[in-house]
DOVOFI-716183 format. One record per atom (N, C-alpha, C, CB): residue in one letter; x, y, z. Coordinates in steps of 0.05 Angstrom, whole numbers, padded with zeros to 5 digits, always signed. Atoms other than C-alpha are relative to their C-alpha. Glycine has a CB too. Example, Ala and Ser with C-alpha at 12.3 -4.5 7.8 and 13.67 -1.06 7.14 Angstrom:
2
A+00018-00024+00000
A+00246-00090+00156
A+00018+00024+00000
A-00020+00001+00025
S-00016-00024-00001
S+00273-00021+00143
S-00015+00022+00014
S+00009+00009-00029
This chain:
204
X+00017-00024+00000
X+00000+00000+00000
X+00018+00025+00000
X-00019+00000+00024
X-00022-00033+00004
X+00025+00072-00018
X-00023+00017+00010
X+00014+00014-00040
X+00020-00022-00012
X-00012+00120+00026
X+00000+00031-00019
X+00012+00007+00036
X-00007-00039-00002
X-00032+00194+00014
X+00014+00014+00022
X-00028+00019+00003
X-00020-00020-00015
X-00004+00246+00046
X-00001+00027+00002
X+00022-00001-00009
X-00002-00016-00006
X+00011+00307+00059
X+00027+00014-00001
X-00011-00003+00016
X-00028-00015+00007
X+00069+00364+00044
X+00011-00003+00021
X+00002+00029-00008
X-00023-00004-00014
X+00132+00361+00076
X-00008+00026+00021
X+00026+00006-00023
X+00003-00017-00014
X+00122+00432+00100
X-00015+00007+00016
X+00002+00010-00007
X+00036-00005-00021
X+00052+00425+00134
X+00008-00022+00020
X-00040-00010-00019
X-00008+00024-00021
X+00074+00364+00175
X+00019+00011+00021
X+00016-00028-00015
X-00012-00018-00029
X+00102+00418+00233
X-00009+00009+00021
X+00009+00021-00002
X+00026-00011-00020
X+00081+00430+00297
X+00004+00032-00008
X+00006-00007+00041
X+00000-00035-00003
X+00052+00496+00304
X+00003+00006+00026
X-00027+00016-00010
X-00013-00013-00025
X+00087+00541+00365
X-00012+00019+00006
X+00025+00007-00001
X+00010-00037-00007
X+00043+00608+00361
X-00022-00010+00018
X-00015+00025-00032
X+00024+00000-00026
X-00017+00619+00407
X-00035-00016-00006
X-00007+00039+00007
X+00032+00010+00011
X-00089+00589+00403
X-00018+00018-00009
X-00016-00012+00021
X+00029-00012+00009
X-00150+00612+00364
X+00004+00026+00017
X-00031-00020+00009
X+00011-00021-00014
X-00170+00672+00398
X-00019-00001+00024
X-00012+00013-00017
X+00032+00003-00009
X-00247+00656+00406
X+00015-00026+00011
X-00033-00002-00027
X-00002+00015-00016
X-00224+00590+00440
X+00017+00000+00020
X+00000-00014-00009
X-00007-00003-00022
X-00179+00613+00481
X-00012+00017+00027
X+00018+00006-00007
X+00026-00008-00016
X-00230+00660+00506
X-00028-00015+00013
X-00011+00016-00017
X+00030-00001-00009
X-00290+00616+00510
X+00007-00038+00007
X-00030+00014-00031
X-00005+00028-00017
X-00255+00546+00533
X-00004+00004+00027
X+00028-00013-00002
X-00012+00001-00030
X-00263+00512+00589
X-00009-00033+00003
X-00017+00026+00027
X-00005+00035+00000
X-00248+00437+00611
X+00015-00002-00027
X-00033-00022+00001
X-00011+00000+00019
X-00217+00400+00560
X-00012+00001-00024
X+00013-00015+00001
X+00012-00010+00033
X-00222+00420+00485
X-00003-00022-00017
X+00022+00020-00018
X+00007+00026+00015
X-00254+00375+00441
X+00000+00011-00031
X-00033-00013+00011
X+00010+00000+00029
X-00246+00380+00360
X-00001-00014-00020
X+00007+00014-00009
X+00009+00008+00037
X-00275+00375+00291
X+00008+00021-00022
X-00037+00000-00006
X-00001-00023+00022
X-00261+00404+00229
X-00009-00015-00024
X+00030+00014-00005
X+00019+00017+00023
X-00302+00385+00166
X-00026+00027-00009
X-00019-00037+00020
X+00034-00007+00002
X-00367+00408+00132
X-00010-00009+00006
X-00016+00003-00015
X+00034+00002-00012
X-00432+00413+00163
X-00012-00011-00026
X-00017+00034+00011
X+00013+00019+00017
X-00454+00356+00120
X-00019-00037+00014
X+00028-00006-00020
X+00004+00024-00003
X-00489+00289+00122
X+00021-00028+00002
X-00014+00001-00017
X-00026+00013+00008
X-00429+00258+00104
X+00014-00003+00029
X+00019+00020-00024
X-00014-00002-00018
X-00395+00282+00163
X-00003-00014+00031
X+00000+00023-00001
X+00022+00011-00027
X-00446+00269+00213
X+00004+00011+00030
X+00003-00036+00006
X-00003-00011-00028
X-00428+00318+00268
X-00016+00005+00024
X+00007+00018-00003
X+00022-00002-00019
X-00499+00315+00302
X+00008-00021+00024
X-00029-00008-00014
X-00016+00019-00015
X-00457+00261+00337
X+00007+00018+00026
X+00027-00010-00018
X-00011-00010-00031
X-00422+00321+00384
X-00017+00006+00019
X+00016+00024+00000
X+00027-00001-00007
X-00498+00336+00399
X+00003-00021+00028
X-00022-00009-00027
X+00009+00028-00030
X-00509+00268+00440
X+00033-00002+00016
X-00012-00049-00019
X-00016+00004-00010
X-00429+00266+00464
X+00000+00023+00021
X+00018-00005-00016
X-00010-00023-00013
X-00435+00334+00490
X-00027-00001+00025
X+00003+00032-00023
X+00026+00010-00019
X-00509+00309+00530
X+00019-00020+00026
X-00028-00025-00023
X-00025+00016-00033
X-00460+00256+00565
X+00016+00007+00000
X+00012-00027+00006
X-00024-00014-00016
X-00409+00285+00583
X-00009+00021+00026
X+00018+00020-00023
X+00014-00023-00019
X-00450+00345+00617
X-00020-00016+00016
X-00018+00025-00018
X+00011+00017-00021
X-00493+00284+00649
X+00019-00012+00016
X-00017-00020-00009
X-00010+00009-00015
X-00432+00260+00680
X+00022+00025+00015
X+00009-00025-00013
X-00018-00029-00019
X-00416+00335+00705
X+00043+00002-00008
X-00006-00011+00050
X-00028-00003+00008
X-00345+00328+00670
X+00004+00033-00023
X+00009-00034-00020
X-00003-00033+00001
X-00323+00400+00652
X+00015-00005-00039
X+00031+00018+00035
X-00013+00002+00033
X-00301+00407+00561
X-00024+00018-00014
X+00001-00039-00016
X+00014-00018+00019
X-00312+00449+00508
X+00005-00015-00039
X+00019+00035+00007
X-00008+00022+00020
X-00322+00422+00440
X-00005+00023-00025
X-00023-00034+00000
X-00005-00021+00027
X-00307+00468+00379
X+00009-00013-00032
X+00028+00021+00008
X+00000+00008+00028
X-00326+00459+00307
X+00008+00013-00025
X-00021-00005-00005
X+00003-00015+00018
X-00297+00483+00247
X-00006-00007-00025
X+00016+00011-00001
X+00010+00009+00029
X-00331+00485+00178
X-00018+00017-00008
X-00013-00028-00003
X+00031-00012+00012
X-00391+00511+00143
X-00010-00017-00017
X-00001+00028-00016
X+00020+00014+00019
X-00442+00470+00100
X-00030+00001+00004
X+00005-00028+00000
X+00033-00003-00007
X-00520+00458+00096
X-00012-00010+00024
X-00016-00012-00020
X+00011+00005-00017
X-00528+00435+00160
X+00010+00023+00017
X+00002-00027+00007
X-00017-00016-00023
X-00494+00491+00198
X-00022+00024+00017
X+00029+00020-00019
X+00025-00006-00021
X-00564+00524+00224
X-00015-00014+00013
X-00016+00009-00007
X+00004+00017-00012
X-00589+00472+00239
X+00013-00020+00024
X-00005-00006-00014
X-00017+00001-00026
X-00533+00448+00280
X-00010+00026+00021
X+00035+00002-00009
X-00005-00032-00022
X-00536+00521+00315
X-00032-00005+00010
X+00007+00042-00021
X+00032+00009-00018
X-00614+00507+00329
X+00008-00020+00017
X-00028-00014-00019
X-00008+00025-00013
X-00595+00438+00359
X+00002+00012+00025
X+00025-00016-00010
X-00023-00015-00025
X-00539+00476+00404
X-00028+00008+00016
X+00027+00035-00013
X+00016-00014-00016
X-00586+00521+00424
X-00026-00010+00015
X-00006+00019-00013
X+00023+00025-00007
X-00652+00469+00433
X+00011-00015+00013
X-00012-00017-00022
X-00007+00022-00021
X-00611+00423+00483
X+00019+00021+00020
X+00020-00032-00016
X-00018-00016-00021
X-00578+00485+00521
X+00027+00001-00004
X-00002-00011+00027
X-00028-00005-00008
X-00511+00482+00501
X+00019+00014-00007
X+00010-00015-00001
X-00021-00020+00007
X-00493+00539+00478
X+00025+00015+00022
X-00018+00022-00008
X-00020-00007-00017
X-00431+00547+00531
X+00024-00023-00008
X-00012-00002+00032
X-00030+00030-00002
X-00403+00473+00515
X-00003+00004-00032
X-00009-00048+00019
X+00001+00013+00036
X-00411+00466+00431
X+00002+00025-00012
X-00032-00020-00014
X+00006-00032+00012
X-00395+00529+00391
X+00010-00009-00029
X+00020+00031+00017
X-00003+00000+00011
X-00389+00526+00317
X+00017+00019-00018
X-00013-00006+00003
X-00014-00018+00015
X-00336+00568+00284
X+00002+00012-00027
X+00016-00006+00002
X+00005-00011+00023
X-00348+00575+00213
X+00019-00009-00014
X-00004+00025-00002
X-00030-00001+00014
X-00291+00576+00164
X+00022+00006+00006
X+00002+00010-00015
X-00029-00010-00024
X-00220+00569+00198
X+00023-00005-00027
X+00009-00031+00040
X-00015-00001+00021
X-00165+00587+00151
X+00029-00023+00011
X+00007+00036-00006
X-00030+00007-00008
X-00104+00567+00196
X-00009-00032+00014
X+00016+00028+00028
X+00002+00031-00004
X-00118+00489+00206
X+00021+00002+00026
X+00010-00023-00029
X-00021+00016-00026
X-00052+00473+00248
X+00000+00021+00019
X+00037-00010-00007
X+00001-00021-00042
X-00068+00537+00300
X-00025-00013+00004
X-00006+00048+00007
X+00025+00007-00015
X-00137+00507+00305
X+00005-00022+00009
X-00023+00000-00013
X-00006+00033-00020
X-00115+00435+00323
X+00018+00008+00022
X+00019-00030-00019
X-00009-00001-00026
X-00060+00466+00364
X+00000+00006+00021
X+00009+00003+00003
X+00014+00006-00018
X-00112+00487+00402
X-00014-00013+00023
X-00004+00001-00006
X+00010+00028-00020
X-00142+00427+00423
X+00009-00012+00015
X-00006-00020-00007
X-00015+00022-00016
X-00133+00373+00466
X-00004-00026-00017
X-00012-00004+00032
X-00004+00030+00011
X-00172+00314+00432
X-00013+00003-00026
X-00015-00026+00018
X+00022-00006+00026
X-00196+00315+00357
X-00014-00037-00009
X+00025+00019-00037
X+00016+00020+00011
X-00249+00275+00332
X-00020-00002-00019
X-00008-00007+00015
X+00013+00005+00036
X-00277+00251+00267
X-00024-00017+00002
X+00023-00020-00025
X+00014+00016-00005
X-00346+00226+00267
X-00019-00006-00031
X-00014+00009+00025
X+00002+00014+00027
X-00350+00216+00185
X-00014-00027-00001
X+00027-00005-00012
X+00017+00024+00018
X-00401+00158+00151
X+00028-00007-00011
X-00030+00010-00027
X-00021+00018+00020
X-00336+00152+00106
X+00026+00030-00006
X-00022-00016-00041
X-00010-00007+00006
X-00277+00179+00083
X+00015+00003-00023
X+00002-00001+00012
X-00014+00003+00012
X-00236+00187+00028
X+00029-00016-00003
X-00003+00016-00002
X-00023+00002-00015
X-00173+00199+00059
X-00005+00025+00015
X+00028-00003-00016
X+00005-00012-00024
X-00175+00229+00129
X+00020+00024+00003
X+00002-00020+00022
X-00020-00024-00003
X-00135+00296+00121
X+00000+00015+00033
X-00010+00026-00025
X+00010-00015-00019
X-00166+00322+00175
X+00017-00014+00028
X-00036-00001+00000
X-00013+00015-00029
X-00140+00267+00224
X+00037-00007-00007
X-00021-00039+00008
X-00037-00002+00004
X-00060+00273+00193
X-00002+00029+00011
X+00019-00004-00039
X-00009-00030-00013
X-00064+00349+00207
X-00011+00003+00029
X-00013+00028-00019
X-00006+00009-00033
X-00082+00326+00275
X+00015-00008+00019
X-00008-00013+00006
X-00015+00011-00007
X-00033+00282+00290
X+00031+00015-00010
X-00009-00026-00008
X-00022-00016+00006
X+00016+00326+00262
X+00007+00018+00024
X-00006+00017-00024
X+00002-00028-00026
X+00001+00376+00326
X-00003-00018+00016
X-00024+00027+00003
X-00003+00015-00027
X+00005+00313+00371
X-00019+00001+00014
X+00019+00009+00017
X+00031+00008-00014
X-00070+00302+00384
X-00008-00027-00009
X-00026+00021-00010
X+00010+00022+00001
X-00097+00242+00400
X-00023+00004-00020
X-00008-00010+00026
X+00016-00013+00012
X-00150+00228+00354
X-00021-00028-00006
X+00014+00018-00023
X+00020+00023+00005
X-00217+00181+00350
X-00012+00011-00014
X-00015-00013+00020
X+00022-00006+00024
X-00271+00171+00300
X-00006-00033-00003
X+00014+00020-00036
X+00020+00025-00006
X-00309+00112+00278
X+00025-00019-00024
X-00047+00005-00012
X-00020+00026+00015
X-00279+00044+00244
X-00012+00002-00030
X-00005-00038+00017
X+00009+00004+00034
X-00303+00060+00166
X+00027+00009-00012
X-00030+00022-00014
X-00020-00010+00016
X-00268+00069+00105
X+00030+00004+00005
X-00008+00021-00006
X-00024-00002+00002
X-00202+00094+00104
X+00010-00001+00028
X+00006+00022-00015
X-00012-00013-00021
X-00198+00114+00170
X+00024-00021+00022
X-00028+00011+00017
X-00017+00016-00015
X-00161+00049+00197
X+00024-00002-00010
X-00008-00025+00002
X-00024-00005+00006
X-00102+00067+00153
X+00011+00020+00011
X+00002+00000-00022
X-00015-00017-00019
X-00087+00124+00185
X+00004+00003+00028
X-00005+00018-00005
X-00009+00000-00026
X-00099+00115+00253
X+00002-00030+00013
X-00019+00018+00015
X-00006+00024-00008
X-00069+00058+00289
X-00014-00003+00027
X+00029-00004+00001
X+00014-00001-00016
X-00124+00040+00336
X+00015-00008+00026
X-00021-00014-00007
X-00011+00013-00019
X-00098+00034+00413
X+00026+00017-00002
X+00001-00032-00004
X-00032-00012+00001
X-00026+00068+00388
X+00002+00037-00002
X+00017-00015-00035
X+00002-00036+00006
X-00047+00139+00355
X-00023+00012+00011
X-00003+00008-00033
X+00030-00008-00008
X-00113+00144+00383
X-00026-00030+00001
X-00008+00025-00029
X+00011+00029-00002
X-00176+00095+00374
X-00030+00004-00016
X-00005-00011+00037
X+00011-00008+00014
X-00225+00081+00332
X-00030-00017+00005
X+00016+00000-00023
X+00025+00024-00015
X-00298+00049+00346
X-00022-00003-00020
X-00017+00012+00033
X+00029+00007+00025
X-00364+00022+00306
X-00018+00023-00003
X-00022-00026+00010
X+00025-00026+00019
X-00400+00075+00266
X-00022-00001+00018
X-00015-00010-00039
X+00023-00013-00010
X-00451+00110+00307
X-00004-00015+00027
X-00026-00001-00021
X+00002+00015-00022
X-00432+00067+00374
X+00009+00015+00023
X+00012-00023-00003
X-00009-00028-00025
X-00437+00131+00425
X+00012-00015+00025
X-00032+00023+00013
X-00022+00010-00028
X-00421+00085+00485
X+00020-00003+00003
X-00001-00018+00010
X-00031+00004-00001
X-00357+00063+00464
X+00014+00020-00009
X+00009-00022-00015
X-00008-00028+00017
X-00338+00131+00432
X-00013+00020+00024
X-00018+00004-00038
X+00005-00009-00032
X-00366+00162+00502
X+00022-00003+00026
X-00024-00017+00009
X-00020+00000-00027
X-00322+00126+00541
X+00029-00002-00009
X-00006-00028+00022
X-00022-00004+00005
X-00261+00131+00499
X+00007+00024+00002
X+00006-00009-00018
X+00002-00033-00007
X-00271+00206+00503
X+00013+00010+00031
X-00036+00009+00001
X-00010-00004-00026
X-00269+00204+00575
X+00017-00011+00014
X-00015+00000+00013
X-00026+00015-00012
X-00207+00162+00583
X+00010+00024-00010
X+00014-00032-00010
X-00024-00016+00021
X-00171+00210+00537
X-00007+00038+00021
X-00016+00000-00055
X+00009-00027-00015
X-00202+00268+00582
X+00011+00001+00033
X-00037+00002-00001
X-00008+00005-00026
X-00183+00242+00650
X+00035-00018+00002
X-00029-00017+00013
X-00032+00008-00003
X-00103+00222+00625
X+00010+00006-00018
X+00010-00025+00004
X-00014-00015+00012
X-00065+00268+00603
X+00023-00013-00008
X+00003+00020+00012
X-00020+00019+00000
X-00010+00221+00599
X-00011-00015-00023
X+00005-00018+00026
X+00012+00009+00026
X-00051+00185+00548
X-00003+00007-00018
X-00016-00005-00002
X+00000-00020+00032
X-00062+00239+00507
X+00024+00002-00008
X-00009+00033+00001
X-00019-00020+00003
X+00007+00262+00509
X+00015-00026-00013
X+00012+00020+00030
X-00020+00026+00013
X+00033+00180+00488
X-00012-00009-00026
X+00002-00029+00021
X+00006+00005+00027
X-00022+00178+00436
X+00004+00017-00021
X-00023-00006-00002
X-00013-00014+00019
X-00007+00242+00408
X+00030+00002-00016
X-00004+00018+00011
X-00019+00006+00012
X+00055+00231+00402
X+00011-00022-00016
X+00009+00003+00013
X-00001+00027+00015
X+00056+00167+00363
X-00004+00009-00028
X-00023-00022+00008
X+00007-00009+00030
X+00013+00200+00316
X+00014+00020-00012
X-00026+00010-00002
X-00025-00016+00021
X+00067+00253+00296
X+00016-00019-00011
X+00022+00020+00015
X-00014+00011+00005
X+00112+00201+00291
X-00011-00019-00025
X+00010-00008+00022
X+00014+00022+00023
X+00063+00156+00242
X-00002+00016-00022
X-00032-00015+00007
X-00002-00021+00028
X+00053+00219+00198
X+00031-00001-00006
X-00011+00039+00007
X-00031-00009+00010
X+00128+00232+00194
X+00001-00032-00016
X+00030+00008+00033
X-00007+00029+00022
X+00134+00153+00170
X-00013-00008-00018
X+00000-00024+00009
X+00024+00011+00020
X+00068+00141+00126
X-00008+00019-00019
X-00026-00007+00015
X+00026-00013+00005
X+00039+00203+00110
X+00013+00025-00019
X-00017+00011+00031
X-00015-00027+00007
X+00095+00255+00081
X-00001-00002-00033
X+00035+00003+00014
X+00000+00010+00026
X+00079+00265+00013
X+00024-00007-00018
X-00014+00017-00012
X-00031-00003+00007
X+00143+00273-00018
X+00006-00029-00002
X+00021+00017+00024
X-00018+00033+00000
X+00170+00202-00001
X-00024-00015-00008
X+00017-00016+00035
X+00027+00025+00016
X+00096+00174-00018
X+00002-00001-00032
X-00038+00013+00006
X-00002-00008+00027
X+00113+00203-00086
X+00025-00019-00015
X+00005+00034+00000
X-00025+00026+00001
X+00182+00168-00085
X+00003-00027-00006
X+00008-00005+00020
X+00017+00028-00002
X+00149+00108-00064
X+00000-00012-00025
X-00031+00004+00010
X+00012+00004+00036
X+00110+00111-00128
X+00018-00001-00023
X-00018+00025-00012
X-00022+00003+00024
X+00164+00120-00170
X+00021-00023+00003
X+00018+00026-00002
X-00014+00036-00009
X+00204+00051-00141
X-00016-00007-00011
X+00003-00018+00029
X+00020+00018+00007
X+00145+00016-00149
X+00002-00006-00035
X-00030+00013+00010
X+00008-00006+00038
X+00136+00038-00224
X+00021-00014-00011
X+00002+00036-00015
X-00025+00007+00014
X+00205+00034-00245
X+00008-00031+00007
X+00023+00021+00010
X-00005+00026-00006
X+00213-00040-00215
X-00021-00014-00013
X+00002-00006+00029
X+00011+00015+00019
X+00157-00064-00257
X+00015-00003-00026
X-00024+00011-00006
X-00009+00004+00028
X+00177-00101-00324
X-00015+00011-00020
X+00001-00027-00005
């Protein structure tokens, strides 16, 4: 297998300061997404994660960035289950690696993927990172090593992996770091390109 990837030069942590608006309006640990407000995406997911969590009085803020056709309707939601304090939707975020280096835990709750950009420029900034077991997504994250990954639309087990990753920081800090290290070996485009060109040239 020859993975995608991602440029050499984007695979860096970022060192400058957080968001703005989330450094202002966090509190507990930071939970993210980044994607369109699509069907596809299925972010009505942070909806019911962000219900338990606040039923088990554990303190997080969970910040979304994107825009698509669900993105009022999300914001009704928010606002129809009270949570406009824990779930805030951001809109269109230009600077990707300040918004993950934001966070604490990112998470992908995609029907499918292509290829998971979203969860390499995660792991690039040394965030753990869950989402569900479809499509692509088991090539990039090494379930258990970089983060973890669970059955499509199975909130219990994707509930309580949340709240391991929320209550050990030590965890975060051994799965994030894995996942830099799996981008730097799998994911850099450059040598995926390389790759391709062995491959080729060793055919008859």
């Amino acid at each position: 297998v020859i993975y995608n990837g991602i440029k050499r030069k984007e695979a860096v942590s970022f060192s400058g300061n957080p968001l703005d608006f989330i450094a202002k309006n966090k509190k507990g640990i930071v939970i993210g997404n980044a994607g369109r407000l699509t069907v596809q995406k299925s972010q009505h997911y942070f909806l019911e994660l962000a219900e338990r969590l606040k039923a088990q009085n554990i303190e997080f803020s969970i910040f979304i960035a994107g825009t698509g056709e669900l993105e009022q309707q999300l914001d009704l939601e928010i606002r129809k289950r009270g949570l406009e304090s824990d779930m805030f939707l951001l809109g269109f975020v230009e600077d990707i690696p300040r918004f993950m280096s934001s966070i604490d835990i990112f998470i992908l709750t995609s029907k499918w993927e292509g290829f998971g950009y979203v969860l390499v420029e995660a792991m690039v900034q040394s965030k753990p990172v869950l989402g569900f077991n479809i499509t692509s997504n088991p090539e990039v994250v090494a379930d258990g090593e970089t983060g973890y990954l669970v059955p499509y639309g199975d909130m219990d087990l994707l509930t309580k992996k949340t709240i391991s990753l929320i209550q050990d920081s030590d965890l975060r800090s051994t799965l994030g770091n894995a996942g830099f290290k799996r981008v730097q070996e799998k994911f850099i485009l450059e040598d995926r390109i390389l790759e391709l060109e062995e491959f080729l040239k060793s055919k008859p």
